[in-house]
N, C-alpha and C positions, 0 to 999 in steps of 0.2 A: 675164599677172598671176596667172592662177588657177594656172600650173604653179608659177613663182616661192614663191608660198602652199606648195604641197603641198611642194616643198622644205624650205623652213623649217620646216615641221610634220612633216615625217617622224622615225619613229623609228631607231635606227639600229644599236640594239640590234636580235640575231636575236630571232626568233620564239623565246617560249617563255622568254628571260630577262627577269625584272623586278629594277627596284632592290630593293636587301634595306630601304632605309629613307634616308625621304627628308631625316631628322633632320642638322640640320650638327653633329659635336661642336663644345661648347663652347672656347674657346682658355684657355688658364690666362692669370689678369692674372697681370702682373710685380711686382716689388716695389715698381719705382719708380711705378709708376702706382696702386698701390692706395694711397701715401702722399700722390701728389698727388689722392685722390678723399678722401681721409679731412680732409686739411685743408679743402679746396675744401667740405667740410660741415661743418668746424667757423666756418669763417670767412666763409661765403656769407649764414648767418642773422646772424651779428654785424652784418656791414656793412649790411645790407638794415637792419635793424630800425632800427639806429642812425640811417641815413638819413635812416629815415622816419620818427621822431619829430625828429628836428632839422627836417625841412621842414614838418610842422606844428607844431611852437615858432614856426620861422618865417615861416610863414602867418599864424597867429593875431596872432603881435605887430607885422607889419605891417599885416595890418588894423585892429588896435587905435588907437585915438584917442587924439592928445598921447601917443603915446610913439615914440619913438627905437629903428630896427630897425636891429640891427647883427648881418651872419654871425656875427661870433666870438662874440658873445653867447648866439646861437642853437643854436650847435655847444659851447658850455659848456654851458648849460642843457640840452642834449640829452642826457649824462650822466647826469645825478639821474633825469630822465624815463625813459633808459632801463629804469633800475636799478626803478622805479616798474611801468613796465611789467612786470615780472617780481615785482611784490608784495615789494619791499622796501622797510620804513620808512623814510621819512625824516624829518629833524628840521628843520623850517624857523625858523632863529632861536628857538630852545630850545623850540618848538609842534611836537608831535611829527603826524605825516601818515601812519597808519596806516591810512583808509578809501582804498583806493587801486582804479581802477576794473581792471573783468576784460575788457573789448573788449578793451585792445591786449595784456594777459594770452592771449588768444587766439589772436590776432593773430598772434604772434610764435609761441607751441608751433607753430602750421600752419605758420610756416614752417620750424620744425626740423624738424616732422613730415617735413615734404615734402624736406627734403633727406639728411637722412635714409635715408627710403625708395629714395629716388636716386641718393645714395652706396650702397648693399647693391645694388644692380642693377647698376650700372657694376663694382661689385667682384666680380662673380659671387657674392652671399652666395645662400644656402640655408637653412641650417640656424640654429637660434637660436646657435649657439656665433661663426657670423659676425658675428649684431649685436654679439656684447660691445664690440669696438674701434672701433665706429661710435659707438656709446653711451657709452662708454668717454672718446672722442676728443670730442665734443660739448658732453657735460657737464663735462668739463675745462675748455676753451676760453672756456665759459662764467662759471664759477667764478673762473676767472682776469680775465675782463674786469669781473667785477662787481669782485675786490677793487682793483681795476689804478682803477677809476673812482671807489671810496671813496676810495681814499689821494689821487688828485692833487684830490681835492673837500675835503681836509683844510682848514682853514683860511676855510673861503668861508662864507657864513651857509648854505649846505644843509648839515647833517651827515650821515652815513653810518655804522653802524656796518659796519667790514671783516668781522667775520665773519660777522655777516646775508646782508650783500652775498654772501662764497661762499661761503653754503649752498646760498640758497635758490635764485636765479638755476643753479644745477648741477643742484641737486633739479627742478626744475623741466623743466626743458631735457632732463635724463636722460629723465626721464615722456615728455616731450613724443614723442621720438627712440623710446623703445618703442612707444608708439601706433604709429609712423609706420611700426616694422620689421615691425610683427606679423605681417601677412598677407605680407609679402617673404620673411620666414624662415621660417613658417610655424610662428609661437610658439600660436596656436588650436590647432593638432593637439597640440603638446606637453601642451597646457591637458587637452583631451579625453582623453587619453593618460594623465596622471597624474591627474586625480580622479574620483570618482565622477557618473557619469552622471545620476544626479539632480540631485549640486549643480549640475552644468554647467545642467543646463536649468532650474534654481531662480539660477541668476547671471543667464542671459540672459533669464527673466521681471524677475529683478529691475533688470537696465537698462534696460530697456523703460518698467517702473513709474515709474521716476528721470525717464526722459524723458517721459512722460504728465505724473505732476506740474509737472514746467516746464514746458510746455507751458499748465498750467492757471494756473500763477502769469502767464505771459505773457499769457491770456485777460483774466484778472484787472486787470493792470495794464494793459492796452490799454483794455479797458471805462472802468477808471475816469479814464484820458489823456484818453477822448473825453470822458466826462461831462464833466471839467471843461477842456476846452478855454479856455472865454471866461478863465479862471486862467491856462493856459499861454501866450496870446497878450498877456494882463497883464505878464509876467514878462519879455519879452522888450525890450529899448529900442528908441526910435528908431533909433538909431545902429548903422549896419552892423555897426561892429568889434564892438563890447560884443557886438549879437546872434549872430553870428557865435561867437565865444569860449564862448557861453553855448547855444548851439547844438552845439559840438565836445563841453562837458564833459557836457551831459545824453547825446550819444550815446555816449559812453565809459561813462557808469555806469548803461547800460541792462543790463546784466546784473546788478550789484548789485539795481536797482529789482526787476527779475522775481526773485529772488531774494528778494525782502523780501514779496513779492508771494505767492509759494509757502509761505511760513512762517504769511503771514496767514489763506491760504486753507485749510491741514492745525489754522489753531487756535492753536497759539503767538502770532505774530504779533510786531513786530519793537518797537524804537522809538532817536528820534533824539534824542540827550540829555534831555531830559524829558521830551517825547514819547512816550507810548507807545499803539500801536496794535496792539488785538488783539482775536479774537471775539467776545469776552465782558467786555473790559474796551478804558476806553476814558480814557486822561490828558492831558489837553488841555498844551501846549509849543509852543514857538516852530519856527520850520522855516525854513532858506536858502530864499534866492528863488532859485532854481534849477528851471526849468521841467520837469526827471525827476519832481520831487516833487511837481508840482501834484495829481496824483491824489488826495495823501493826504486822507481828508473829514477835517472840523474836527470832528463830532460824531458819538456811535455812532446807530445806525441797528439797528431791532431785525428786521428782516429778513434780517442778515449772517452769522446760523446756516444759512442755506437752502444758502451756497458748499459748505459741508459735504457736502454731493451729489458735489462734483467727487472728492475723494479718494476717498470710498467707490465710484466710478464705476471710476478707478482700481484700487483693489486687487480688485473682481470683473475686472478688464479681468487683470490677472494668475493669477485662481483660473483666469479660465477660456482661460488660456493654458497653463496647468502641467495643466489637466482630464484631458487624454488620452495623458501622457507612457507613466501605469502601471497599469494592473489594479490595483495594489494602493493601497488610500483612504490607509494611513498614507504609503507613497512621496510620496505628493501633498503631503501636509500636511508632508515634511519640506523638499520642495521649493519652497513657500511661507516654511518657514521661513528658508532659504535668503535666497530673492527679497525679504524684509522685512529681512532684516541688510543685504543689499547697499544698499539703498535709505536707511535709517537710516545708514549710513556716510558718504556719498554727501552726504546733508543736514547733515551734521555738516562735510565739507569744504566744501560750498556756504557756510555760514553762516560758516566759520571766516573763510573768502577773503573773502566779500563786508562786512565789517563791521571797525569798525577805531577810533582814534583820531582825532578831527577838532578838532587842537587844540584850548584849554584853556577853550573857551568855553562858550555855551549850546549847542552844538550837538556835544558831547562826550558821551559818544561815542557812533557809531552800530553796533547790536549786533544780533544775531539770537539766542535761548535756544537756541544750540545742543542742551544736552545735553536740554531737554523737547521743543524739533521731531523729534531723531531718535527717541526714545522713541516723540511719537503720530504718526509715520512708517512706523514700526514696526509699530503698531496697527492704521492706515489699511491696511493690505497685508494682514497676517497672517489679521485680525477675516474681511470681508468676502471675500477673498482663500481663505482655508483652506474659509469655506461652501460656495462657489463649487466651488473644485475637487476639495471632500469627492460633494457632490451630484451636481455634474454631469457626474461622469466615470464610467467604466465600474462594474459592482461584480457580484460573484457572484449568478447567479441561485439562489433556495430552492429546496429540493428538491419535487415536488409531494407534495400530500398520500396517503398511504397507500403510497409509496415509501420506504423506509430511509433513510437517510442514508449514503455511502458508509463514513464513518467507521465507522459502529454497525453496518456491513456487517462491514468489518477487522476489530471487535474481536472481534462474532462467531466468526468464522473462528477468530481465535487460540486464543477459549475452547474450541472445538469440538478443536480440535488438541491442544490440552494435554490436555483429558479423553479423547483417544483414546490420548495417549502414556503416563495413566498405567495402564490396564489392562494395558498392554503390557508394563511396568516389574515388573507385581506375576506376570504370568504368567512372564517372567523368572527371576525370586526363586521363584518355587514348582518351577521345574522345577530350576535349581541344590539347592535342599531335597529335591529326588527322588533329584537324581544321588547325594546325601550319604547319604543313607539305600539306598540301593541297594549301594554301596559300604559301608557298615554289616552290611547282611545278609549281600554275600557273604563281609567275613570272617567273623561270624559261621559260615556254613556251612562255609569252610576250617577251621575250627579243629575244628570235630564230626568233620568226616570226618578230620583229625589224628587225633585223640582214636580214633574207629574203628579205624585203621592202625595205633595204638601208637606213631606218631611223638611225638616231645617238642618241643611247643607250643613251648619256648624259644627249638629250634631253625629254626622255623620265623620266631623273630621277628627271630632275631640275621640272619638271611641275608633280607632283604627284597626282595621279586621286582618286577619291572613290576605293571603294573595287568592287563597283560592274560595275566598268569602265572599266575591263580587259575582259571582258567578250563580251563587247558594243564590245570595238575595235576588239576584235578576229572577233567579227559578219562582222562586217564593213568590215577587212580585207578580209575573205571570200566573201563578195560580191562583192569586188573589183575585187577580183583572179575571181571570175565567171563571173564579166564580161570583162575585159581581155581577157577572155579562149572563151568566146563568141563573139564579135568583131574580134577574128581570124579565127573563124570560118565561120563569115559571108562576112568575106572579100573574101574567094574564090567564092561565087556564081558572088558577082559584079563583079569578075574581068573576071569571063567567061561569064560572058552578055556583 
């Protein structure tokens, strides 16, 4: 057995060669296969979703009581529900259904996401120019099943408008499908890539913050669920089916709830047709018996300025996220600044989605102040936020005392340089003034000794010599005068011989 072993385990390559690389290349997909993975993602989340809200329509309405469960019914109604799932209005018997819940909103993006991500791997994607036809192919499919579901709902008491239907359900679905490719195609590096390094890390404090807040709106609404439990356990019937129904629909608008929850907690605070509940003010209205909403109190309570802690918890939990990106304080603070838009946007899409028309009753409509939550959103991040990472990040040490300052060292230097270049400048200029006068005197002195010789001054001007020709001739003339002065000298020996 043990030789057996050593067989199979032998190498068999000689000594001394190794593989170059144990990497297998990748095979190129074919044409016909990347169209059956492109469809297989647009049509894989249709049918799944659809599915599965037709099997809870038809859960629900067979547990319901005195009513009549029929498939075809269930797979009709599964339609509109659809279409709902994906946050589009409907109109129920001219009451329009605009507060429409975010679970199955959820629900279904994860499932794009995920197929998504699944089709770009199957495909061999890489790079973001791969998702376009993933994304492309998804969001279409999409679009097209929303308006494909308004038109044959033409005529029934659900109305649909067709082009709601494919916007939004494409819009939708497209987002969904980028989330899903990001890190497949490796659309972060592209991100990294093309902006500045600060915003990147002031985005990703600012999702962070986004997610902290919800988080505290979730605290929020959880607290207040327990408190008034003996309310939610009110609210629910005897009767299986009824509770059951009223059991599905609170857990579908558990996102809406934290959401109303987060609004109330930053201060704004939300309200349901007359209703209105917020930090500082408080308007008492009627409210469904709907067991999401038991939380809401009936009266203000003067302790509910203290939640206020939570955001401001938050936007330090940011300053001192972004604290030690940069040496430099104002980097910081722009990166804060950053982190509070994102987050302010962010609120303003929460509150858009989660709030809506709820028919033309008392309980019409339910809203969130978008445009003042994002504003002290905003505040909540930047205020506490920018302290944070002002202070508690790096910053230049002082110079000690009776040491210079390097700067006032520099400027030094410079003045010290320039007042040495200008001495230099002027001894320059004096000696060019020497050369000029130097050259002054010797013609000066050419012209005398002209004058001596009997030459004509004219003639010496009309025929102008080099510079160093005045010099020649002076020699010249001196040897001329010496030997003159010597020819008379020797004239007297001949004449006394």
């Amino acid at each position: 057995m043990v030789r057996i072993m050593k067989l199979l385990t032998r190498d068999e390559r000689p000594p001394g060669e190794e593989p170059v690389s144990d990497l297998v290349p990748e095979l190129e997909v074919s044409r016909a296969k990347r169209v059956r993975v492109l469809l297989a993602a647009a049509c894989a989340p249709l049918l799944f979703s659809y599915t599965a809200v037709a099997l809870v329509l038809a859960v629900v309405s067979f547990a319901a009581d005195r009513t009549r469960f029929s498939v075809t019914g269930a797979l009709l109604a599964a339609g509109p529900g659809w279409l709902a799932s994906w946050q589009v209005e409907l109109d129920l018997g001219g009451h329009p259904l605009g507060v429409l819940p975010l679970l199955p909103t959820l629900a279904v993006g994860w499932l794009v996401a995920r197929a998504a991500a699944r089709a770009a791997r199957r495909a061999g994607g890489r790079t973001p120019a791969d998702a376009v036809p993933v994304v492309t192919v998804i969001a279409g499919a999409h679009a097209l099943f929303g308006v494909l579901i308004a038109l044959l709902a033409g005529g029934s008491p659900i109305d649909v408008n067709p082009l709601t239907a494919f916007c939004v359900p494409g819009l939708l679905a497209g987002l969904a499908a980028i989330a899903g490719l990001a890190n497949v195609c490796g659309l972060p590096a592209v991100v990294r890539d093309r902006f500045d390094p600060v915003a990147v890390q002031g985005l990703r404090a600012g999702a962070l913050g986004l997610a902290a807040l919800i988080a505290c709106g979730a605290v929020v609404f959880t607290a207040a669920t327990a408190l008034s439990w003996s309310t939610v356990d009110s609210l629910f019937e005897p009767a299986f089916g009824a509770s059951f129904g009223l059991f599905v629909l609170s857990v579908a608008y558990l996102p809406n709830a934290v959401v109303a929850a987060l609004s109330f907690t930053t201060g704004p605070g939300f309200s349901v047709g007359s209703l209105t509940v917020g930090m500082f003010g408080y308007q008492e209205g009627q409210l469904p018996g709907v067991p999401v909403l038991a939380g809401i109190p009936s009266h203000h309570a003067v302790w509910w300025p203290a939640l206020l802690l939570l955001p401001a918890l938050v936007g330090a939990l940011v300053g001192w996220r972004i604290r030690a990106i940069d040496e430099d304080p104002m980097l910081r603070m722009r990166a804060v600044a950053v982190a509070g838009a994102l987050v302010a946007f962010g609120c303003v899409i929460l509150g858009t989605v989660s709030g809506g028309r709820l028919g033309d009753g008392p309980f019409d409509p339910v809203s969130v102040p978008v445009g003042v939550a994002s504003v002290i959103a905003f505040c909540w991040i930047v205020v506490p936020g920018g302290f944070v990472a002002f202070f508690a990040g790096p910053h230049e040490a002082p110079a000690p005392p009776g040491e210079p300052d390097v700067e006032d060292v520099a400027e030094a230097e410079e003045e010290v340089a320039e007042t040495e270049d200008e001495p230099a400048e002027e001894a320059e200029a004096e000696a060019d003034a020497e050369a000029l006068e130097d050259e002054a005197l010797d013609d000066e002195a050419e012209e005398e000794l002209a004058r001596e010789l009997g030459e004509d001054v004219d003639e010496i001007e009309a025929e102008p010599e080099p510079e160093a020709e005045p010099e020649q001739d002076s020699a010249v003339d001196d040897a001329v005068t010496e030997s003159t002065d010597g020819s008379g000298d020797e004239s007297a020996p001949g004449d006394d011989r």
